[in-house]
TORTIMI-40633 format. One record per residue (C-alpha): y, z, x; residue in three letters. Coordinates in pm, whole numbers, padded with zeros to 5 digits, always signed. Layout:
TORTIMI-40633
YZXALA;...
***
This chain:
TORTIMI-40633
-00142+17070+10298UNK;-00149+17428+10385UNK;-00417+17660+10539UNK;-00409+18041+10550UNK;-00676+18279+10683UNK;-00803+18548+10506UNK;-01012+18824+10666UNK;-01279+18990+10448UNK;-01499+19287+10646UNK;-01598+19078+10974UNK;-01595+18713+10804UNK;-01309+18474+10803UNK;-01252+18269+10537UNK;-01006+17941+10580UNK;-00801+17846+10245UNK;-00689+17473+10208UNK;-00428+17402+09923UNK;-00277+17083+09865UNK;-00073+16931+09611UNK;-00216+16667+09349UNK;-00017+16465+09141UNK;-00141+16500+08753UNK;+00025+16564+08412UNK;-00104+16919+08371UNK;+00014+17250+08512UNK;-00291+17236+08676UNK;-00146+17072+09040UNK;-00279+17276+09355UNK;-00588+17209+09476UNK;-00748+17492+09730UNK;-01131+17524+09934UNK;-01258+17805+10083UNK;-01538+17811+10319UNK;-01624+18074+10609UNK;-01516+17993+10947UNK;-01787+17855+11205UNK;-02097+17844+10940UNK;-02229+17579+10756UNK;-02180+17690+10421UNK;-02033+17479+10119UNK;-01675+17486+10062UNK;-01539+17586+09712UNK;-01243+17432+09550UNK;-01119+17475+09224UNK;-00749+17362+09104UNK;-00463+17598+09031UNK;-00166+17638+08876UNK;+00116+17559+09114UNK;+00294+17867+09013UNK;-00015+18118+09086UNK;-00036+18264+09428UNK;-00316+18116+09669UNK;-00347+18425+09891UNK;-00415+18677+09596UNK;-00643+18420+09369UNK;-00840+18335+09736UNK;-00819+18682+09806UNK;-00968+18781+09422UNK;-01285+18532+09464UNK;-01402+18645+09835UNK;-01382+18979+09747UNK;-01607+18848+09424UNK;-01857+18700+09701UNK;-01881+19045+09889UNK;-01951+19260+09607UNK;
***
């Protein structure tokens, strides 16, 4: 498991990816959820070759806009 921060205007986001074993190409798991609120995390699965920082990075900045 890995987590990464990601800073977006005064909000901090923390990413979670993790590896899942399944027959696809489809093997990273990752949630997001703001830091210190009580929001819901979202999680999606990824390829493992796609990069977690830019594809977190692409879906916060989707939540700001």
């Amino acid at each position: 498991m890995k987590r990464i921060y990601i800073t977006e205007g005064l909000i901090t986001y923390s990413v979670r990816s993790e590896k899942i074993e399944t027959n696809s190409n489809y093997d990273t798991a990752i949630s997001i959820k703001m830091v210190g609120e009580r929001f819901p995390v979202w999680g999606t699965i990824i390829k493992s070759t796609d990069n977690v920082r830019q594809f977190a990075k692409g879906i916060i900045k989707s939540w700001v806009k």
